[in-house]
C-alpha positions in Angstrom: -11.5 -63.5 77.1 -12.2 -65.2 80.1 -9.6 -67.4 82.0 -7.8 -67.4 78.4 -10.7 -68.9 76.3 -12.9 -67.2 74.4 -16.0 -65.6 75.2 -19.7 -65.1 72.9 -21.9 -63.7 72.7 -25.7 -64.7 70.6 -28.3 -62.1 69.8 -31.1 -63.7 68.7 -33.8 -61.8 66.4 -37.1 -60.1 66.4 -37.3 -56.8 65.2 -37.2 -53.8 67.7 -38.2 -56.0 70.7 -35.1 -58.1 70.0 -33.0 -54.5 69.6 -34.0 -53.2 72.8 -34.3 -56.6 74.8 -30.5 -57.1 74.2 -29.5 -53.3 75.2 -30.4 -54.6 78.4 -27.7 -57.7 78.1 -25.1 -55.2 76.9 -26.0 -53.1 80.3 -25.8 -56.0 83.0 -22.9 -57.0 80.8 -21.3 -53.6 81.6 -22.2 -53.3 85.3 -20.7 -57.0 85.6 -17.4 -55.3 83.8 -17.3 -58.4 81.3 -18.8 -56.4 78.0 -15.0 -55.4 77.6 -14.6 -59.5 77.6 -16.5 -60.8 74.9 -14.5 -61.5 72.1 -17.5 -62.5 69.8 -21.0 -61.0 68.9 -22.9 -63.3 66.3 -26.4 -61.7 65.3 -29.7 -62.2 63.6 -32.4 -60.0 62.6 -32.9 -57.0 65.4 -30.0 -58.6 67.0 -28.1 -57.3 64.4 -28.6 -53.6 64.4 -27.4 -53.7 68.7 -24.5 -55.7 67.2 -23.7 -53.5 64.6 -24.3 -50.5 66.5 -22.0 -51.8 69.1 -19.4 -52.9 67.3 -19.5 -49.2 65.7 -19.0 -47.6 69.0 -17.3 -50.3 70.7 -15.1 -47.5 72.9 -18.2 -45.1 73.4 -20.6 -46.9 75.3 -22.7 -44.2 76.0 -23.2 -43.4 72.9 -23.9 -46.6 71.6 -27.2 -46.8 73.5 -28.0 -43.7 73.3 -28.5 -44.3 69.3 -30.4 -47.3 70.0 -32.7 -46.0 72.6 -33.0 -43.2 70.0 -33.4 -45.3 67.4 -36.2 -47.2 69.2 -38.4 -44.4 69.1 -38.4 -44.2 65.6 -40.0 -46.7 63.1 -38.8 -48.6 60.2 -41.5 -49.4 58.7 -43.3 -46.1 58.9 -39.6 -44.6 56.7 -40.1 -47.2 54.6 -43.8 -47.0 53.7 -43.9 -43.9 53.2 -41.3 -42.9 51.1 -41.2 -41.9 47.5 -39.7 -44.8 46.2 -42.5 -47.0 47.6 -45.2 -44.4 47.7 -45.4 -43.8 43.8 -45.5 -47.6 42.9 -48.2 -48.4 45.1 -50.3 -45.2 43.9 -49.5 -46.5 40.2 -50.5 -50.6 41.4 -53.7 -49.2 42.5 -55.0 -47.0 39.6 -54.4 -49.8 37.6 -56.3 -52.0 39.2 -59.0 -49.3 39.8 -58.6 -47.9 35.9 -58.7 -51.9 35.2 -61.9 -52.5 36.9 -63.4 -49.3 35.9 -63.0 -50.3 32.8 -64.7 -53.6 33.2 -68.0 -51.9 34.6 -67.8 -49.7 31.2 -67.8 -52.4 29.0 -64.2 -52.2 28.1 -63.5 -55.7 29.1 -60.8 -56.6 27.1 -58.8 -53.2 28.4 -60.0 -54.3 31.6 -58.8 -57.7 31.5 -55.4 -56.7 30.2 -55.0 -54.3 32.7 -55.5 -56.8 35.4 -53.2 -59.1 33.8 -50.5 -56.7 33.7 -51.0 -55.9 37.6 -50.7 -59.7 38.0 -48.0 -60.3 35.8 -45.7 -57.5 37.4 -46.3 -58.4 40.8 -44.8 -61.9 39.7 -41.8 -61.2 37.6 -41.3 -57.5 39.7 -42.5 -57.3 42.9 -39.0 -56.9 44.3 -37.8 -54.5 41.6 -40.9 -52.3 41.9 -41.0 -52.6 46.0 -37.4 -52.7 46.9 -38.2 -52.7 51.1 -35.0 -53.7 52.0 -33.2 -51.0 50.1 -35.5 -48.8 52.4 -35.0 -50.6 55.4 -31.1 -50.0 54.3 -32.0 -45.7 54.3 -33.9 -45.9 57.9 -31.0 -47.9 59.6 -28.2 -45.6 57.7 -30.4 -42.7 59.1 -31.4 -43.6 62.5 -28.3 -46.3 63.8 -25.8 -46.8 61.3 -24.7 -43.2 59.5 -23.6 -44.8 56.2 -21.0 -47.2 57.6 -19.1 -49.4 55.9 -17.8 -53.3 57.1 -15.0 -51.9 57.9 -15.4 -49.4 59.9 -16.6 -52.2 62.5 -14.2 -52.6 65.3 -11.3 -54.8 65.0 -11.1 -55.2 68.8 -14.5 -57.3 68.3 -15.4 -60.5 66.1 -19.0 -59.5 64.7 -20.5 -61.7 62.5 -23.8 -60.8 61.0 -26.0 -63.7 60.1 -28.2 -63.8 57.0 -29.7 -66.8 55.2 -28.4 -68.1 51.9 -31.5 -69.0 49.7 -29.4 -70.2 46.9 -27.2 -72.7 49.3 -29.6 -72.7 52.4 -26.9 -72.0 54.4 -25.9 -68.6 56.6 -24.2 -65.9 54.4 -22.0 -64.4 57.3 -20.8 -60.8 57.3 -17.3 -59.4 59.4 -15.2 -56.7 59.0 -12.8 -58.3 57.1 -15.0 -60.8 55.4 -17.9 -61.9 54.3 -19.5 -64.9 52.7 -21.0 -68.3 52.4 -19.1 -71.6 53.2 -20.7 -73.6 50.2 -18.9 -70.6 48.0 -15.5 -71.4 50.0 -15.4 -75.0 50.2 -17.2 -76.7 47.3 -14.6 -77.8 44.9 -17.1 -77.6 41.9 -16.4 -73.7 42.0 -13.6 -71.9 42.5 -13.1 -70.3 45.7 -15.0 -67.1 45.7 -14.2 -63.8 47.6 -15.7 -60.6 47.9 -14.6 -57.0 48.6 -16.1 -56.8 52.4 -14.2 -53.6 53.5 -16.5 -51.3 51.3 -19.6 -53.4 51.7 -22.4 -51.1 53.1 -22.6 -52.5 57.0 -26.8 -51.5 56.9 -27.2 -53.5 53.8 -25.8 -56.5 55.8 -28.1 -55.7 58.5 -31.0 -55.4 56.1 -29.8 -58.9 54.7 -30.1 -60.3 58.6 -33.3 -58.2 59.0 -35.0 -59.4 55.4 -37.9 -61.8 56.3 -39.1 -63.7 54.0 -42.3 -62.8 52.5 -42.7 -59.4 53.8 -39.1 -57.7 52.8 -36.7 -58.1 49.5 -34.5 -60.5 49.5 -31.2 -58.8 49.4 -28.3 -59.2 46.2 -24.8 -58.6 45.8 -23.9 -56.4 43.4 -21.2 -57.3 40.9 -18.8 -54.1 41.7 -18.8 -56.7 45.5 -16.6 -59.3 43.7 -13.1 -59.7 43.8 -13.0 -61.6 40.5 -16.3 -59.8 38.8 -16.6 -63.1 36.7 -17.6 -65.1 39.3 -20.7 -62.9 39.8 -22.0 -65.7 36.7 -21.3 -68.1 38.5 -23.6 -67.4 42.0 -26.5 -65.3 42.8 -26.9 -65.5 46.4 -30.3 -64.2 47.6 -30.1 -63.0 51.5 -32.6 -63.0 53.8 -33.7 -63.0 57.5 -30.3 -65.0 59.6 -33.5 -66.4 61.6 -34.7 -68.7 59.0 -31.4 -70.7 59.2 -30.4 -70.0 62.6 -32.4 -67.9 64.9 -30.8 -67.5 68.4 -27.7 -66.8 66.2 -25.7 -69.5 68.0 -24.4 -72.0 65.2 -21.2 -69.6 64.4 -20.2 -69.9 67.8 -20.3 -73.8 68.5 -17.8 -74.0 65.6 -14.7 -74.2 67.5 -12.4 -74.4 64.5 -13.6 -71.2 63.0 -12.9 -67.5 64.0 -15.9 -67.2 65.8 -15.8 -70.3 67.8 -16.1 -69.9 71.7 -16.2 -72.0 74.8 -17.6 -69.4 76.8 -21.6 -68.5 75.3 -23.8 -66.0 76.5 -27.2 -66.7 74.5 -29.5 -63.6 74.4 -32.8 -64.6 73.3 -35.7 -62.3 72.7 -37.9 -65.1 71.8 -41.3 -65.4 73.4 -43.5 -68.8 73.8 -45.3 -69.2 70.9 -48.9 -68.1 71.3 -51.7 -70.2 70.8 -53.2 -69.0 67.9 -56.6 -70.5 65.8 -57.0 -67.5 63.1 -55.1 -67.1 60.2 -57.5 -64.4 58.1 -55.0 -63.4 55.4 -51.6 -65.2 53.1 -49.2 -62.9 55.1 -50.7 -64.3 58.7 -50.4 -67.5 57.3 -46.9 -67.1 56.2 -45.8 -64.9 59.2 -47.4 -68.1 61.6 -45.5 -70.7 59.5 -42.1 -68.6 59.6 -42.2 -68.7 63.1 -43.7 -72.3 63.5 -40.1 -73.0 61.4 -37.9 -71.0 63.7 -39.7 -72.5 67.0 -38.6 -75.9 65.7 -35.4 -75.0 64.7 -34.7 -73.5 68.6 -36.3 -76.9 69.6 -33.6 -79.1 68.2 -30.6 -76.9 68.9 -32.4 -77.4 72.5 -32.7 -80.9 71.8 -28.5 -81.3 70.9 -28.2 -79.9 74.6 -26.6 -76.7 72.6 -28.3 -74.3 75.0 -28.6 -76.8 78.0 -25.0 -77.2 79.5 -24.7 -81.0 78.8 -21.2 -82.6 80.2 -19.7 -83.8 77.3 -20.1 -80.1 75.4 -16.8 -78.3 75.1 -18.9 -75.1 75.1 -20.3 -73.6 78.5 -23.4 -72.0 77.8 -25.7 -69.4 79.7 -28.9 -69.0 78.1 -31.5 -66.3 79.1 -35.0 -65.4 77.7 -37.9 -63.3 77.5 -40.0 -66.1 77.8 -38.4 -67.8 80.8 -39.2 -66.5 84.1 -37.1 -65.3 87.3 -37.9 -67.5 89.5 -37.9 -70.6 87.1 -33.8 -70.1 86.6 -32.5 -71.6 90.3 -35.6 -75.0 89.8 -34.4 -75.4 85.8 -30.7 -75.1 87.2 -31.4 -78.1 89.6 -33.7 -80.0 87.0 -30.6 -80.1 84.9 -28.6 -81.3 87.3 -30.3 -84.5 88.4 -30.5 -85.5 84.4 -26.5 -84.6 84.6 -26.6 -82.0 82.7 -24.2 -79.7 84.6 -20.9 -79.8 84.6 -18.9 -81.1 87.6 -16.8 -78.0 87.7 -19.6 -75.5 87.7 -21.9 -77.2 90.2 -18.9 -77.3 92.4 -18.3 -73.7 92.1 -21.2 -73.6 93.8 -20.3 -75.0 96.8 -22.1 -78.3 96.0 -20.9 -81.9 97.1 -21.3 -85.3 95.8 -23.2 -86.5 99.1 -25.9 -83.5 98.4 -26.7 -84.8 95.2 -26.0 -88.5 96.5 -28.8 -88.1 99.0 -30.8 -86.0 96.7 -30.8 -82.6 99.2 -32.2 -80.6 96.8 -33.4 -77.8 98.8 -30.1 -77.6 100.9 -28.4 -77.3 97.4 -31.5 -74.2 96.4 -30.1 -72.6 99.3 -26.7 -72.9 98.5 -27.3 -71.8 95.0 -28.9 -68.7 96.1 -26.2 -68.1 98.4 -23.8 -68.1 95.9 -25.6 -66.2 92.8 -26.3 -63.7 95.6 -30.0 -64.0 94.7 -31.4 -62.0 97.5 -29.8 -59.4 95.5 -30.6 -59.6 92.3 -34.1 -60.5 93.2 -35.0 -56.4 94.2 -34.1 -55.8 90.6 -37.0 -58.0 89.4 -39.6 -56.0 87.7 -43.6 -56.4 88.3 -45.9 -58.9 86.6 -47.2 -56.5 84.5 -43.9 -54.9 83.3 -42.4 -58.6 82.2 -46.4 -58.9 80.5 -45.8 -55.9 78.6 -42.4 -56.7 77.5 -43.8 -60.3 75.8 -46.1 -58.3 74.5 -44.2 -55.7 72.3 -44.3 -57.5 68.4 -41.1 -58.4 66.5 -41.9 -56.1 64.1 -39.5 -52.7 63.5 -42.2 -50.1 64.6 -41.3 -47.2 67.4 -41.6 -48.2 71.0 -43.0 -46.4 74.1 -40.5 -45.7 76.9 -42.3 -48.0 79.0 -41.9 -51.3 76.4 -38.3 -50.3 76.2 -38.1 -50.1 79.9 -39.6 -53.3 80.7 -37.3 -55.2 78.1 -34.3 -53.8 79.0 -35.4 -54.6 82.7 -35.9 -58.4 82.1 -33.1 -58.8 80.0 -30.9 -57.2 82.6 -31.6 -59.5 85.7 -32.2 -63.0 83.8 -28.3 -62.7 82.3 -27.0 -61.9 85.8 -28.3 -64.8 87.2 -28.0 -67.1 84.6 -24.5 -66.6 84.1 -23.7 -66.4 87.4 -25.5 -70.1 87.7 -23.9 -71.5 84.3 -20.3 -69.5 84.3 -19.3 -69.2 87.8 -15.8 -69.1 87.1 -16.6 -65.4 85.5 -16.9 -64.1 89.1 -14.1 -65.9 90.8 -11.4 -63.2 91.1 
């Protein structure tokens, strides 16, 4: 806690670059000696492995990254392609689609035609039976982060709560060491109240849940033996994928200040890039993978727009919010934007040493200056990295493919120096001893 209230903190996802970007939070959050602090992690996606991993080794710090800059190096999606269980289907898909077409060039074309109706028929009634990815996204993070950990075996001296999207509610289906769940299965009084077995829940199934995007991986199922009373498993089916499609900076559990993981105190970690421009879609999966992201954009957009990452005055939360795609040197000008549309609150710009008559008679740069003084930015500034480090960081994809030591360097560089000075700008009273 800080000052007695809570403190969060949000890991937003995308994939290894989300992984690594936030190992870099974690770091500055250490050399600031507030990572011991933070009473809740919520995560999405790549966000949730670091939280996971973290909350695993929450009193081995060392160790901790040490598995994920380990982990880093090896890829996902190369375990996943490649082994048995998805290697023999696809050999079988395509010699019936080659034995179909040879087939159809022999004359056979009623063998032929079957045989490409079968191919189209299993891929939709069981695609996800045949090509279970998540299952094998489940091995790779058992095997390279997770060593077949259960919920709980997560901390108790942390709140985690690992987000995944509901598709049969459309709501997030949260996992905890103690619990997990779906609100619409808690509250709606057409069912009974419904409640499942979390301490022997596999914690790398819940993290292929949060990592499951749509389109590209399984959508993840609970399995009856999950289910305190196994006759409500007639009752729901909830189908879990990526946390990002409901929620992607993994900041909605943490503005609920009547729940467990409620906070005043937010730290939002945010791997997120600018969206590219982008004019060529060539395939179904670019198209999808363009829209996905087009959805998660606008959702960041209107939590933006509810001043839910923008300090507004009348929020009981205080939040610092830091990105890959913000810049350095944009943190101090945003800071001061903010505080002519009032924004800020009183107690934090005064922190800073700023008066009434400065913003009165509009002295902005005297009030720069004064914010530099007190963030110590001459400082922090020698830690900034080059142009074409911070270039090659937005460049690494959200996918879950090995990274070079450079890429890992680079994010954990730019993740490091923008939550110094954006917490030390937004939660001053963390520093005041």
């Amino acid at each position: 806690m800080i000052n007695n209230k809570k403190f969060g903190l949000s890991l937003s996802g995308g994939g290894y670059r989300a992984m690594v970007y936030h190992l870099g939070t974690f770091k500055k959050l250490k050399e600031l000696n507030l990572l011991d602090k933070v009473d809740v992690i919520s995560s999405n996606s790549g966000g949730s492995i670091t939280g996971a991993t973290y909350a695993l080794h929450l009193k081995n710090y060392n160790e901790f990254e040490k598995i994920i800059l380990h982990g880093a190096k090896r890829s996902v999606i190369k375990f996943t392609l490649t082994s048995l269980r998805i290697l023999i289907p696809t050999i079988l898909f395509f010699g019936l689609i080659i034995g179909s077409i040879w087939l159809l060039f022999r004359g056979l074309d009623l063998f032929g035609l079957l045989g490409i109706l079968s191919f189209m028929l299993l891929i939709l009634f069981f695609q996800f039976r045949v090509f279970p990815l998540s299952a094998m996204n489940e091995r790779a993070y058992n095997r390279f982060f997770l060593k077949n950990a259960l919920l709980s075996d997560i901390s108790p001296d942390v709140e985690l709560a690992i987000n995944s999207t509901n598709l049969e509610t459309g709501r997030l289906f949260v996992f905890n060491n103690t619990s997990m769940g779906d609100s619409k299965y808690t509250y709606d009084e057409e069912l009974p109240q419904i409640n499942y077995k979390a301490s022997n829940f596999p914690l790398a199934r819940a993290v292929a849940a949060s990592t499951a995007v749509p389109g590209v991986f399984t959508p993840v199922r609970i399995k009856k033996k999950f289910y305190n009373n196994q006759e409500d498993y007639k009752l729901i089916k909830p189908r879990l994928v990526d946390g990002g499609v409901y929620d992607n900076q993994g900041l909605h559990k943490l503005t609920q200040t009547s729940s467990k993981y409620g906070c005043y105190h937010i730290l939002v970690s945010d791997a997120g890039n600018e969206m590219p421009f982008k004019n060529k879609y060539w395939n179904s999966f670019a198209l999808l993978f363009r829209t996905s992201n087009v959805f998660m954009n606008r959702i960041k957009n209107l939590q933006m727009a509810h001043e839910l990452f923008q300090v507004g005055t009348h929020q009981e939360h205080e939040v610092a919010y830091q990105s890959l795609g913000w810049n350095f040197e944009e943190s101090i000008p945003e800071f001061i934007k903010a505080l002519k549309k009032g924004q800020i609150k009183e107690h934090v710009w005064k922190s800073h040493d700023i008066t009434d008559a400065d913003i009165d008679t509009k002295k902005w740069e005297v009030i720069k200056n004064k914010l530099k003084i007190s963030v110590d930015y001459s400082t922090i500034i020698k830690e900034l990295q080059p142009d074409t480090e911070l270039k090659l960081a937005r460049n690494v994809g959200t996918n879950l493919v090995s990274l070079t030591d450079n890429q890992i360097n680079a994010l954990i560089s730019h993740a490091s120096i923008m939550t110094e000075i954006q917490l030390k700008l937004y939660c001053p009273s963390f520093f005041v001893s």
